[in-house]
C-alpha positions in Angstrom: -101.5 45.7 35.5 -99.8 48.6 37.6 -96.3 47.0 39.0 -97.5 47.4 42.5 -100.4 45.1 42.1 -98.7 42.7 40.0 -95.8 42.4 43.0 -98.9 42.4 45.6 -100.9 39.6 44.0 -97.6 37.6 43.5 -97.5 37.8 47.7 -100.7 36.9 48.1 -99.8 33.9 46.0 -96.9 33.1 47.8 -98.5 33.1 50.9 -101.5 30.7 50.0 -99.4 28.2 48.5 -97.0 28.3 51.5 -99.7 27.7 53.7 -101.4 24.9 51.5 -97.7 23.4 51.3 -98.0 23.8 55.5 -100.4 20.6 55.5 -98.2 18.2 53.6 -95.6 18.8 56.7 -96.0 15.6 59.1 -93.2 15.5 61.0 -91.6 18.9 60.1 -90.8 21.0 62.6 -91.1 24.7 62.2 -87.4 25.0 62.7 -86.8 23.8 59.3 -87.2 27.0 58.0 -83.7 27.2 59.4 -82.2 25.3 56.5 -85.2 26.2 53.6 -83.9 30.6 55.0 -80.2 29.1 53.9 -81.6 28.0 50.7 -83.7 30.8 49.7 -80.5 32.6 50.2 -78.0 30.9 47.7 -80.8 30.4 45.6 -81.8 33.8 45.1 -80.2 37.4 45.0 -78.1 38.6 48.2 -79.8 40.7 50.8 -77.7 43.9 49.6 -79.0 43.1 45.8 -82.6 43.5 47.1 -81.9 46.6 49.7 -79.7 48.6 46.9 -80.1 46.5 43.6 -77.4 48.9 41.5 -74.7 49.5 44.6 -71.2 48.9 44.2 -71.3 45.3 46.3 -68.9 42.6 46.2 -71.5 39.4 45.8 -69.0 36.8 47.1 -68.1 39.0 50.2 -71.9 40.5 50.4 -72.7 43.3 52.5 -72.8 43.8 56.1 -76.5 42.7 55.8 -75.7 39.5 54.5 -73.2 38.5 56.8 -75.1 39.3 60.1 -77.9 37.4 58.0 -75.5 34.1 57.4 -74.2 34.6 61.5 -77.7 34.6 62.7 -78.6 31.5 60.9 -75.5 29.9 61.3 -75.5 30.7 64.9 -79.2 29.3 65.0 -78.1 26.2 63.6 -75.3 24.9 65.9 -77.8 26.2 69.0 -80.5 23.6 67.5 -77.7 20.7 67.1 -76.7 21.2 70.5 -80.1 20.4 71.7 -80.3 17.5 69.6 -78.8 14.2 70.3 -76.6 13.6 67.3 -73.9 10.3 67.1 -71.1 12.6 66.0 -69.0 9.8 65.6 -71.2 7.0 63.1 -72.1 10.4 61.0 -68.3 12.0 60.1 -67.5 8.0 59.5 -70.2 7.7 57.1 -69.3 11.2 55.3 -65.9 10.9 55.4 -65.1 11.6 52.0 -66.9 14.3 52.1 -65.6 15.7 55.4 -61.9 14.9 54.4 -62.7 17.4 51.0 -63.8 20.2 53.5 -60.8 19.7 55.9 -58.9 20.1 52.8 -60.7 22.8 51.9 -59.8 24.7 54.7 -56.4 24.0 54.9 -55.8 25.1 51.2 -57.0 28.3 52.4 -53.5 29.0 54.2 -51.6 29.3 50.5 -54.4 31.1 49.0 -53.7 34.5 47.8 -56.3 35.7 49.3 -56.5 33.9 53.1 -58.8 35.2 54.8 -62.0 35.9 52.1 -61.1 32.0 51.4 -61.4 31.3 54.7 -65.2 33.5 54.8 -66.1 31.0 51.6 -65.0 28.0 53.5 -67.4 28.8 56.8 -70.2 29.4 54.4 -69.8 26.2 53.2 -69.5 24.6 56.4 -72.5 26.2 57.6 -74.1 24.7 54.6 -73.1 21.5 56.6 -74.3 22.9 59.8 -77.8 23.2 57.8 -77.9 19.7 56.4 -77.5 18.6 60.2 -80.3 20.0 60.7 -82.0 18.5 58.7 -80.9 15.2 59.6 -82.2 15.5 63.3 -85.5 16.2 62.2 -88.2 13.8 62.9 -88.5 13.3 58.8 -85.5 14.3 57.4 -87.1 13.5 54.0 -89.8 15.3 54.3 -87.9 18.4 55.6 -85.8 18.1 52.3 -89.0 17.8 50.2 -90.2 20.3 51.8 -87.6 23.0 50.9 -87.5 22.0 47.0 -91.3 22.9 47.4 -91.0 25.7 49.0 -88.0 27.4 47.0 -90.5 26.5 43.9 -93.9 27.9 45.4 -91.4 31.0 46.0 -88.6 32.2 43.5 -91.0 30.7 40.0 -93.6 33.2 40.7 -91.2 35.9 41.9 -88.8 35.5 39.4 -91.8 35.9 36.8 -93.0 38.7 38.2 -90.0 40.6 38.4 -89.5 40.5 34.6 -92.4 40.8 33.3 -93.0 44.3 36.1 -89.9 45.2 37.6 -87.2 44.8 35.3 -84.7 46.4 36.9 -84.6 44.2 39.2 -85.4 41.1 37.0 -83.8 41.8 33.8 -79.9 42.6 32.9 -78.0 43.8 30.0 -74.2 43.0 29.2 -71.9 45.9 29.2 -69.9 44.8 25.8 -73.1 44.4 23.7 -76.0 45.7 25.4 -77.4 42.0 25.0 -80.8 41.4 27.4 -81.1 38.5 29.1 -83.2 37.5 32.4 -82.2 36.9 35.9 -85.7 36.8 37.5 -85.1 36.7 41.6 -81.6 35.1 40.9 -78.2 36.9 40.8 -77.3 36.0 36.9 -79.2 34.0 34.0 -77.3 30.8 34.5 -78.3 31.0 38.0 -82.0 31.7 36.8 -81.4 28.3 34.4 -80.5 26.5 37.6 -83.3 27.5 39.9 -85.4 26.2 36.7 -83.9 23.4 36.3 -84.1 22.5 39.8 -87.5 23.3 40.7 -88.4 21.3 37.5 -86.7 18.1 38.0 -88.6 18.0 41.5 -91.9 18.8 40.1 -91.6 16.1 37.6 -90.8 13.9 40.0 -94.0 14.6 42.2 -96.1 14.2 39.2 -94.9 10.5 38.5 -95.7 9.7 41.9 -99.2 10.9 41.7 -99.7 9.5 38.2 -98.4 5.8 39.9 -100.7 6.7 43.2 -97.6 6.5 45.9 -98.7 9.7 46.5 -101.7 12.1 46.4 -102.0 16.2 46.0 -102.8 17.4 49.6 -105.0 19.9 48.5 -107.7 21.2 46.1 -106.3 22.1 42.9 -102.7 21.7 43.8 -101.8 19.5 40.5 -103.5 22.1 38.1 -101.1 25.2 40.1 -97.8 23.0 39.9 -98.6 22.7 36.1 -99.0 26.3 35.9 -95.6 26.3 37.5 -93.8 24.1 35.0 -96.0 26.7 32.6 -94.0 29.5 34.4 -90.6 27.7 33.7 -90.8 27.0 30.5 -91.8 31.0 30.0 -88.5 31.4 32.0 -86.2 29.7 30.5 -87.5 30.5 27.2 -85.6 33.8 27.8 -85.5 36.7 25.9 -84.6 36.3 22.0 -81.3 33.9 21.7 -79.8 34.5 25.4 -81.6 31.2 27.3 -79.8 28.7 29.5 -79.0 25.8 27.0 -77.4 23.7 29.9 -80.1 24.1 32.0 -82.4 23.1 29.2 -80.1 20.5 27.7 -79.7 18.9 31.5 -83.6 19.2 32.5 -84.7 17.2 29.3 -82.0 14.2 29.8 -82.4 14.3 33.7 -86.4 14.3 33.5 -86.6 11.4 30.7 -84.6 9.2 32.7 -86.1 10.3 35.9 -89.7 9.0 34.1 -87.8 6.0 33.2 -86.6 5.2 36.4 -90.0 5.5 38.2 -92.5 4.2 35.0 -91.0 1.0 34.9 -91.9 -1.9 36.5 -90.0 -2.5 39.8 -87.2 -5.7 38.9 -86.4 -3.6 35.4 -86.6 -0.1 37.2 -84.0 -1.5 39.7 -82.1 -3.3 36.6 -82.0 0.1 35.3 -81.1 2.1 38.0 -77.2 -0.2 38.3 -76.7 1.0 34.8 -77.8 4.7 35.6 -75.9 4.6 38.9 -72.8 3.5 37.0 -73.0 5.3 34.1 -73.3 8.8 36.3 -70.1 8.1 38.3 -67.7 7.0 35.3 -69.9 9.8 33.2 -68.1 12.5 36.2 -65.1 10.8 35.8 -64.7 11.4 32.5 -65.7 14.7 32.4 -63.4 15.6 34.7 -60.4 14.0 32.6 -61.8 15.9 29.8 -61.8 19.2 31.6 -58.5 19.0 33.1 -56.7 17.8 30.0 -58.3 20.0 27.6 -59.2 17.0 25.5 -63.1 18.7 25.3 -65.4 17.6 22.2 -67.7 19.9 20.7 -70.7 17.6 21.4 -72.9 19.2 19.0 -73.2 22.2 20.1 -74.0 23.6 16.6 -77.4 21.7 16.3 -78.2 23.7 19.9 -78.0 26.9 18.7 -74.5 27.1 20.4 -70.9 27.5 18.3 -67.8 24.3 18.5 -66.6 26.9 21.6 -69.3 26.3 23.9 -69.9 30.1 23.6 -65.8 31.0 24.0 -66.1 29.1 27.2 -63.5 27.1 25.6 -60.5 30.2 25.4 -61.9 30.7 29.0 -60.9 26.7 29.9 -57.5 26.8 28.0 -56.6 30.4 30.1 -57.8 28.8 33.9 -56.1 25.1 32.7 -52.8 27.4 32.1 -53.0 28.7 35.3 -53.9 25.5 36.7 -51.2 23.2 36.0 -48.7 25.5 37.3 -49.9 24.0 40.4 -51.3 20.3 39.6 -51.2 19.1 43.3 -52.7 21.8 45.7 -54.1 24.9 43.5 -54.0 28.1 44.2 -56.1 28.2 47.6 -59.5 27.4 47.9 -61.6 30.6 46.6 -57.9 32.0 45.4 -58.5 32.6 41.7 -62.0 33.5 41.3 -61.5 35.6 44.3 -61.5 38.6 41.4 -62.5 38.4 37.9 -60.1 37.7 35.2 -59.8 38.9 31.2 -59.8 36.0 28.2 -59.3 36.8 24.7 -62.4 36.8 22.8 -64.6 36.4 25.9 -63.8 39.4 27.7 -64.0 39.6 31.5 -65.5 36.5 33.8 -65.8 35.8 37.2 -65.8 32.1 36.6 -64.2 29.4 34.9 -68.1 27.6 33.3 -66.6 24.3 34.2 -67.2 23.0 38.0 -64.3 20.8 37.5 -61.6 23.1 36.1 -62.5 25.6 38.9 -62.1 22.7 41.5 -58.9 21.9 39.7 -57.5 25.5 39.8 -58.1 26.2 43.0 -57.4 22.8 44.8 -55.9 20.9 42.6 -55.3 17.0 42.0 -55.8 16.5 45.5 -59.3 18.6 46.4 -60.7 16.9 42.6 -60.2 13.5 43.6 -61.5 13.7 46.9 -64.7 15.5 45.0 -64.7 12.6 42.6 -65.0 10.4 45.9 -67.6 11.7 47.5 -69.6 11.5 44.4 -69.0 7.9 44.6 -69.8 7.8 47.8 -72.8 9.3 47.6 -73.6 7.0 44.7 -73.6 4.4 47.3 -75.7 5.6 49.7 -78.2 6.3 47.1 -77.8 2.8 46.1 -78.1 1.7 49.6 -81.6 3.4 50.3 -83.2 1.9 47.1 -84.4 -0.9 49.0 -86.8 0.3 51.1 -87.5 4.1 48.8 -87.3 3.1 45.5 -88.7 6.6 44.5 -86.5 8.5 46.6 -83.3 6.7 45.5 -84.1 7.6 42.0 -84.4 10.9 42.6 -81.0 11.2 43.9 -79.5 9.4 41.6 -81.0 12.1 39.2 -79.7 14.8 40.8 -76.4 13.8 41.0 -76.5 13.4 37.4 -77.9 16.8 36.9 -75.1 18.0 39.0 -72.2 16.3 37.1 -73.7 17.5 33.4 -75.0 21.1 34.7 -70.9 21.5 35.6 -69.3 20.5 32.6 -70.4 24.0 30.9 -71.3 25.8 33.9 -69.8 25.6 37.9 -71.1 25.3 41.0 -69.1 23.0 42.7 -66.9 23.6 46.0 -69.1 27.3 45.0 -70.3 28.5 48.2 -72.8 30.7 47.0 -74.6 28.5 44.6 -77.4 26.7 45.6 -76.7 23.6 43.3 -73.5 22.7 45.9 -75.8 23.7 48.8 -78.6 21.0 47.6 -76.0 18.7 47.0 -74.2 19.2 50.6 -78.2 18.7 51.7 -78.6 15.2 49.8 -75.4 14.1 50.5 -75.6 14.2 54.5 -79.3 12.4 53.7 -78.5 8.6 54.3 -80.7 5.6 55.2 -81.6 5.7 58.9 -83.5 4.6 62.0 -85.1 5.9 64.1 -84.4 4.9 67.7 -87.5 5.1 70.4 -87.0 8.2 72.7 -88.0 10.1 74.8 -90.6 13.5 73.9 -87.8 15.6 72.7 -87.5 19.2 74.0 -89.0 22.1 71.7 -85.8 22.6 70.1 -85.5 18.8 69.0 -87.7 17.1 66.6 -86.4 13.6 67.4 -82.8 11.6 67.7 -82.0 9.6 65.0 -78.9 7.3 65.1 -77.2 5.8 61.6 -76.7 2.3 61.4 -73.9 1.1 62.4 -73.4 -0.8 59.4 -74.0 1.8 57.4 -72.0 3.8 58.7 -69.1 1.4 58.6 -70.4 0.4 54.9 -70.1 3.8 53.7 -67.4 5.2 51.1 
């Protein structure tokens, strides 16, 4: 098939299952696309990837494209918040781990060596923040969320499929010390590819259990035989090409999907039994990690019997050269965004532009302080999830899922406090989400979608 008609059938099929995804929106406001533009963004390649795919353009920075791009949306977002009635007060009490880590965030970019492009990360994630609010003054908040896993799915699986298979300069990349190919599909890098895959699966996986126990129903013709040939499409994808596949995406998706069918197959008093011991078990699981990763003190987890060497694939000379660096300054880092502002050189790796571990990279760059307050809004957002299990089971599970996903997907790889991964930005997403009511108003005005107030006591109960 000629590369042209492959990339025009691929729209076409975009476009129809957008539209078909369209009718499962009650209560979703068209402004939602706000927050889903955000995500497509991190979760994809950079506008000046797409508009000059070989040019000389520094992907944190991103071009002027991107950056008008970000401003527009960011500005877009505080306009819609303004117009919506949101309790500032009950909502930073309720996140205030997480808003302490970003006040610290900021201020650690005053001592980094490089200020002011720290300071450029730091907005971004804020107006990951600014997005999540969003969200949360929706009439459905859930929905919206649901709504923008579905959508990144009926979007980047197709295109990224498309773009190896046809265009492969765009969707496949070579390494300049050996020449080695490897897939990136729509995404910026293969681990980034193994994370949209990941992703996209986890959700579909967890659609399919609810259909299978009838809490939910496809909303149109044929849509359960298209999502399998999505989870087709992923496994095609992350099959990659020879030896060069994601094994922590792949590693993560079959743990995280087994206990997410474990969660939501059981019956109720078990599944809830079962979900204290998961719950537990994924906040002392990221506390440990993230002993292990700062101390160095780093199994080899049978990595042999996954087609991986006892160095994690010389990520380990990369942890010992960033953990050097690191406890030079144990209490503050280097700066937020200071040390993978530019890519550094490890023996028998070669050059990097990050340190493959979420927690040494929080470590280096914010030190003791920015990785405990991390560790606590993990927790806390443990207990929210715990919190909502009451009255969405379902939902709670999923959560709890993703935060496990998140905590293993970072032990080999990094995303967090990484502004331009969409991992961190999903997780800034679920982590504003908290149980809610809804209080009776008025019609809002065509830039609300409705007011929604936190409880006060769960505001007050929060971490």
């Amino acid at each position: 098939m000629p590369p042209l008609i492959a990339l025009l059938f691929c729209g076409g099929a975009v476009f129809c299952l957008l539209r078909n995804e369209q009718r499962q929106l009650k209560g979703v406001s068209r402004l939602s696309w706000i927050p889903t533009l955000w995500m497509l963004y991190y979760a994809g390649k950079p506008l000046g990837r797409w508009l000059d795919p070989h040019g000389d353009i520094d992907d944190a920075a991103g071009s002027p494209a991107d950056r008008y791009f970000l401003l527009t949306l960011i500005a877009a977002a505080i306009y819609i918040i303004s117009k919506r009635r949101l309790h500032w007060r009950n909502h930073l009490h309720s996140s205030a781990p997480f808003v302490c880590l970003l006040a610290y965030m900021m201020v650690s970019c005053v001592w980094s060596p490089t200020a002011a492009s720290s300071f450029k990360q730091w907005v971004r994630v804020l107006g990951s923040m600014l997005m999540a609010l969003v969200i949360l003054t929706e009439k459905e908040p859930t929905q919206v969320l649901q709504s923008i896993f579905r959508r990144t799915t009926y979007i980047f699986i197709p295109l990224s499929a498309t773009l190896i298979k046809y265009y492969p300069d765009l969707g496949v990349e070579y390494r300049d010390w050996n020449g080695e190919k490897f897939w990136v599909g729509a995404c910026l890098q293969k681990n980034g590819l193994g994370r949209l895959c990941l992703v996209c699966t986890i959700f579909l996986v967890w659609t399919f259990i609810r259909r299978w126990k009838k809490r939910e129903g496809p909303t149109w013709k044929h849509q359960n035989k298209v999502e399998i040939a999505l989870l087709l499409t992923i496994g095609w994808l992350l099959r990659g090409p020879g030896n060069n596949y994601p094994m922590t995406a792949i590693a993560v998706l079959f743990l995280c999907a087994g206990l997410l069918v474990l969660l939501l197959a059981l019956k109720r008093p078990i599944a809830e039994r079962v979900y204290g011991g998961v719950a537990i078990a994924t906040v002392s699981l990221g506390l440990i990690m993230a002993f292990m990763s700062v101390t160095g003190t780093i199994p080899s987890m049978g990595t042999e019997s996954l087609g991986r060497d006892a160095t994690f694939t010389g990520r380990v000379d990369i942890w010992n050269g960033v953990r050097q660096v690191a406890w030079q300054s144990p209490i503050f880092g280097v700066g937020y965004a200071g040390y993978w502002s530019k890519h550094h050189e490890f023996p028998n790796v070669g050059i990097v532009n990050e340190g493959h571990n979420g927690y040494l990279d929080t470590f280096v760059e914010t030190g003791a302080i920015g990785l405990i307050l991390l560790l606590f809004s993990f927790i806390s957002y443990a207990k929210k999830a715990n919190r909502e299990k009451g009255f969405d089971f379902d939902w709670a599970s999923f959560r709890i899922v993703f935060l496990l996903m998140l905590l293993l997907h970072n032990f080999t790889e990094s995303s967090l406090l990484r502004a331009s991964t969409h991992l961190w930005v999903l997780y800034i997403y679920m982590y504003v989400m908290f149980p809610m009511r809804r209080r009776a108003v008025a019609a809002p005005s065509r830039a609300s979608a409705a007011d929604f107030t936190p409880p006060h006591s769960t505001a007050m109960g929060a971490a």
